[in-house]
C-alpha positions as CSV (number, residue, x, y, z in Angstrom):
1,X,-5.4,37.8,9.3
2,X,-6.2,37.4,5.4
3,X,-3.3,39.0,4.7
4,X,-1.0,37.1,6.6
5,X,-2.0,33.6,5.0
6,X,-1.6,35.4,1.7
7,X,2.4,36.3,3.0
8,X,2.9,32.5,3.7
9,X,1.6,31.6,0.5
10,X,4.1,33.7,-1.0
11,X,6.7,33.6,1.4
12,X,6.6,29.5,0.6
13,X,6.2,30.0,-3.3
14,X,9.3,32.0,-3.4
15,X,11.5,29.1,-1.3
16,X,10.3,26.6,-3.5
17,X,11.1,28.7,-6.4
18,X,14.4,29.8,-5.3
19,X,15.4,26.1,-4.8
20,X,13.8,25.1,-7.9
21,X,15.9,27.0,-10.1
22,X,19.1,26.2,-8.2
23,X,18.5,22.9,-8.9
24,X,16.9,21.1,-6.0
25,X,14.7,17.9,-6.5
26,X,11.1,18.2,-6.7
27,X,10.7,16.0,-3.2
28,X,12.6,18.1,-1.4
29,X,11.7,21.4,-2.7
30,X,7.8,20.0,-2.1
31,X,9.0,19.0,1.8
32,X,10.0,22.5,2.1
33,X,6.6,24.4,1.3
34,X,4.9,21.7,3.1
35,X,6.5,22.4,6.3
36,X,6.3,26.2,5.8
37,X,2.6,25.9,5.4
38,X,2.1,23.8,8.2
39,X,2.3,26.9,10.4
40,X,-0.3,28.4,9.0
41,X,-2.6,25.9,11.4
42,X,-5.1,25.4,8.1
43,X,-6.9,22.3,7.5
44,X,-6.0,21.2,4.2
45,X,-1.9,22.2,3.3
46,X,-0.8,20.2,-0.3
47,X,1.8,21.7,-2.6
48,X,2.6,20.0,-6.5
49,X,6.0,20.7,-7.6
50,X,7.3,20.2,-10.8
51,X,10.4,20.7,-13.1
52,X,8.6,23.6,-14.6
53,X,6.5,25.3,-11.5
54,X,5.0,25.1,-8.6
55,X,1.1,25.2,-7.4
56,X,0.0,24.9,-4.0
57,X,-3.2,25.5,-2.1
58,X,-4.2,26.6,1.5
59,X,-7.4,25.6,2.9
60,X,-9.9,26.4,5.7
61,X,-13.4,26.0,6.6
62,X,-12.8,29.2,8.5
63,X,-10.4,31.3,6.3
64,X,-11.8,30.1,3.2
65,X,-8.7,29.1,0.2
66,X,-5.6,30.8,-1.1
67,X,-4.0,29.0,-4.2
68,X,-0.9,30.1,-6.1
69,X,0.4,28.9,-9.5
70,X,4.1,29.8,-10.4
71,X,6.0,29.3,-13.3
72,X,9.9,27.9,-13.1
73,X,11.8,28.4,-16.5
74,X,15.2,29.2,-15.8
75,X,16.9,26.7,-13.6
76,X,20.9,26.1,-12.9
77,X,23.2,24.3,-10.4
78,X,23.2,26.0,-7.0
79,X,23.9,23.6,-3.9
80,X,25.0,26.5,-1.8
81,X,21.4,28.2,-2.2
82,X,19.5,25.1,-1.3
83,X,21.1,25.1,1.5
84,X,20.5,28.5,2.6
85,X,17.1,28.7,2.0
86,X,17.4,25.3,3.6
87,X,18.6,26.6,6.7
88,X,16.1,29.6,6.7
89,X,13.0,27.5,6.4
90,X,14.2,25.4,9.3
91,X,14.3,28.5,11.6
92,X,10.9,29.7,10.3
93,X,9.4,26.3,10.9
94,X,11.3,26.4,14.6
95,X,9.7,30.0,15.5
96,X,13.5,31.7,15.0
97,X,12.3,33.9,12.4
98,X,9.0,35.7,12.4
99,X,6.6,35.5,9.1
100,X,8.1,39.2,7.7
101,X,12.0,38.3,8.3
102,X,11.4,35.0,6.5
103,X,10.2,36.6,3.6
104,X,12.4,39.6,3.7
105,X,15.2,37.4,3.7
106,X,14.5,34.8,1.2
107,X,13.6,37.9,-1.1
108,X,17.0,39.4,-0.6
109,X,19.0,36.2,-0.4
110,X,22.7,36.4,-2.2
111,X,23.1,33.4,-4.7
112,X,26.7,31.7,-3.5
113,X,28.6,32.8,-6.3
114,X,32.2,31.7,-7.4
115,X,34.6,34.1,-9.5
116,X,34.8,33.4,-13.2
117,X,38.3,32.6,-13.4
118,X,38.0,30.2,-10.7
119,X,35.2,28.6,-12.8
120,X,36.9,28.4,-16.0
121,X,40.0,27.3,-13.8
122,X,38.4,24.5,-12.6
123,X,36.5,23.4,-16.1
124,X,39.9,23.4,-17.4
125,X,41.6,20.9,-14.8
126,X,38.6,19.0,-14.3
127,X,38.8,18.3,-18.4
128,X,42.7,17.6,-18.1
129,X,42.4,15.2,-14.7
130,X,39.2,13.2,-16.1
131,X,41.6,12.6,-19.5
132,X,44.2,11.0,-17.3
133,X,41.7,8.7,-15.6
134,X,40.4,8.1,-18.6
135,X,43.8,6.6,-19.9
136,X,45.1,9.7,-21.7
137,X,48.7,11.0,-21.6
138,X,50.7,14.2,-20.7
139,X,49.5,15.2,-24.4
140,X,46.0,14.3,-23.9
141,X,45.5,16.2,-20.9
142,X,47.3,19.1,-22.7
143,X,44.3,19.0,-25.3
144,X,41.5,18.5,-23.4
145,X,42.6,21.4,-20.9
146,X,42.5,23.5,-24.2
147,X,39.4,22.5,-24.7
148,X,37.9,24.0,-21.9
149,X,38.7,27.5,-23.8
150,X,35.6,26.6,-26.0
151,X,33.5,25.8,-22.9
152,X,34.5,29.4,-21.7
153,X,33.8,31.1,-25.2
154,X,30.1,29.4,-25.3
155,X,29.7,30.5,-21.8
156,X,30.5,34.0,-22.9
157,X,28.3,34.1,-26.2
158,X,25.2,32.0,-24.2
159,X,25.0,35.6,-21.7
160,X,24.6,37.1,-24.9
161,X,22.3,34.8,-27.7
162,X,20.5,33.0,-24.7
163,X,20.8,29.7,-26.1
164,X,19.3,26.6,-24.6
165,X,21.4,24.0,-23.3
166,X,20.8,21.6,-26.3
167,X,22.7,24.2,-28.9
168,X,24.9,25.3,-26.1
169,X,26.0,21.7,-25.5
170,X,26.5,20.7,-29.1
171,X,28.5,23.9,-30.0
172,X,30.9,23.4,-27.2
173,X,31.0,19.6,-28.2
174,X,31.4,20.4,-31.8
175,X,34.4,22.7,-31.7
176,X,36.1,19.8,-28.7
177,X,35.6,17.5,-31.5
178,X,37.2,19.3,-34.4
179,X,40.2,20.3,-32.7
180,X,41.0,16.8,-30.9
181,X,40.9,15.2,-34.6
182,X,42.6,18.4,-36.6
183,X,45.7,17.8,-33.9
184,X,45.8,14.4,-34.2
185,X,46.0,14.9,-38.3
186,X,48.2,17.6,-39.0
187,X,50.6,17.9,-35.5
188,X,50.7,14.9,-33.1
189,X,49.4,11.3,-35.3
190,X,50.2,9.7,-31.6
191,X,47.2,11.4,-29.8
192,X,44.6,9.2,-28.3
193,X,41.6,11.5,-29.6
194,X,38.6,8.8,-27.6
195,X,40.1,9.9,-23.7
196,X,41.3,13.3,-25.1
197,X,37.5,13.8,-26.4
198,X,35.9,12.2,-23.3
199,X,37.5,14.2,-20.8
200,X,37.0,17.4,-22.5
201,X,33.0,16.7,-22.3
202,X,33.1,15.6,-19.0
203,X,32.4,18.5,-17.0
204,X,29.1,18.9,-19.3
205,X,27.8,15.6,-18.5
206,X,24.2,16.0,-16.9
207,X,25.0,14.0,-13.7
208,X,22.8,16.0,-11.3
209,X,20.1,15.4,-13.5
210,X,20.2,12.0,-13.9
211,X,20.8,11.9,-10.1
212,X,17.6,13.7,-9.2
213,X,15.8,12.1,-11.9
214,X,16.5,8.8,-10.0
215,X,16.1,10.3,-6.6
216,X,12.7,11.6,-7.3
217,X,11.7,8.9,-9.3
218,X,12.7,6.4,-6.2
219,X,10.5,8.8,-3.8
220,X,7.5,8.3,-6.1
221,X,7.4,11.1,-8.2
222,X,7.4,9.7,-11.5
223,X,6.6,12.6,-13.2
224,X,9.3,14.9,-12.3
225,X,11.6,12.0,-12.0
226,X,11.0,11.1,-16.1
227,X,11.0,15.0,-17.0
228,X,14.6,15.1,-15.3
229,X,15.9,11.8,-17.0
230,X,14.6,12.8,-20.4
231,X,16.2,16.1,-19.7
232,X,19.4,14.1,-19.1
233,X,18.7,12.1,-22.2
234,X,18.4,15.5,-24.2
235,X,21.7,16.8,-22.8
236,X,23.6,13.5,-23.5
237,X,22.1,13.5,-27.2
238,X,23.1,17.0,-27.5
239,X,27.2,16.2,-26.6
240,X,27.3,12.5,-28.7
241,X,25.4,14.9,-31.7
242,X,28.4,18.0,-31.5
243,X,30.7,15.3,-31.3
244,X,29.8,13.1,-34.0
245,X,29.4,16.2,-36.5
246,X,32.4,17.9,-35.1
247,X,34.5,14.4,-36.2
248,X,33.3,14.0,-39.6
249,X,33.3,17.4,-40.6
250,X,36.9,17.9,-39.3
251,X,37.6,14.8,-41.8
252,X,35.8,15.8,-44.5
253,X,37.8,19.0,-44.4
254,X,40.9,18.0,-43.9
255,X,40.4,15.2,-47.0
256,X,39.2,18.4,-48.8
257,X,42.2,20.6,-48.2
258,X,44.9,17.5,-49.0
């Protein structure tokens, strides 16, 4: 019987962990182990989520305590794997799925994964359509698109340095920069570099973080919910940083080489 409260403990661990990293907020991922370990029938069920892991304890004058600590570093945007484990928690919690299956299939769950060239695809339009909201031209869109070549190139060197996302951000912003101020020097004087710049940063924006910032912030968990805003803060800092550098040192340059 031990050995099946120790399975739920890590059978709800690993949900909360898999939603963790794919972005979830810390309410929800917290309303997820709770209701897992609600079926465990033990006195005392509390689990502490946040940004960075995951504790939770099980409880029982009877079966005595079981208590697991896990660690979350890696974490990215995944809306398609919250919901499926989601969806598998909910059939747990509804006596669908028995104790083993849960785990067996939450252990072998397949991220929702898109292919690269749609990604890039889509970083490249969503830079060209956000310059054209922004106020940019047929020419603006035409540089921010390009821009989203260096998003793609930073993408490609990250899988390989394993940057964090402060030098990530400021390496794509830096180069978005340079090349939005060295075409509107040397080939087209007309170009509007501000919504050409804009745009071409917008897809790095930290938008979901700020959002679940607020969100878990409003629910009352003012830890996580200033972890993820300062996280936001960080990302923001990192983009205005590339982008200020990548400006002047384009014009120092150029006033150098003329």
């Amino acid at each position: 019987m031990e050995e099946k409260y120790r399975v739920l403990a890590d059978t709800a661990v690993l949900a909360g962990e898999i939603m963790l990293k794919a972005g979830a907020e810390t309410f929800r991922v917290e309303d997820t182990i709770r209701r897992i370990l609600r079926t465990s029938g033990f006195e005392h069920c509390e689990a502490f989520v946040v940004t960075t892991g995951i504790m939770i304890t099980l409880e029982s004058s009877k079966a005595g305590t079981i208590s697991l600590n896990r660690r979350v570093s890696s974490k990215s945007t995944n809306l398609g794997v919250i919901d499926q484990v989601n969806t598998i928690s909910r059939q747990f919690c509804q006596g669908e799925l028995d104790l083993s299956e849960t785990f067996q299939q939450l252990k072998n769950l397949t991220p929702v994964r898109y292919p690269e060239w749609l990604t890039y695809l889509c970083m490249v339009l969503t830079a060209a359509f956000f310059t054209l909201i922004l106020g940019g031209g047929p020419a603006e869109c035409f540089v921010s698109a390009f821009n989203g070549l260096y998003f793609m190139i930073s993408r490609i060197l990250n899988r390989r340095l394993h940057l964090n996302d402060f030098v990530f951000n400021m390496f794509a912003s830096f180069f978005m920069a340079f090349t939005c101020i060295a075409i509107q020097t040397l080939i087209l004087p007309e170009l509007l570099a501000e919504p050409a710049i804009a745009g071409s940063i917008m897809a790095l924006l930290p938008g979901l973080a700020m959002t679940n910032g607020i969100r878990d912030t409003l629910e009352g968990d003012y830890m996580s919910g200033a972890a993820r805003i300062i996280e936001a803060f960080v990302i923001a800092a990192s983009l205005a940083l590339g982008i200020g550098v990548g400006m002047e040192c384009c014009r120092l340059l150029l006033q150098a080489l003329v």
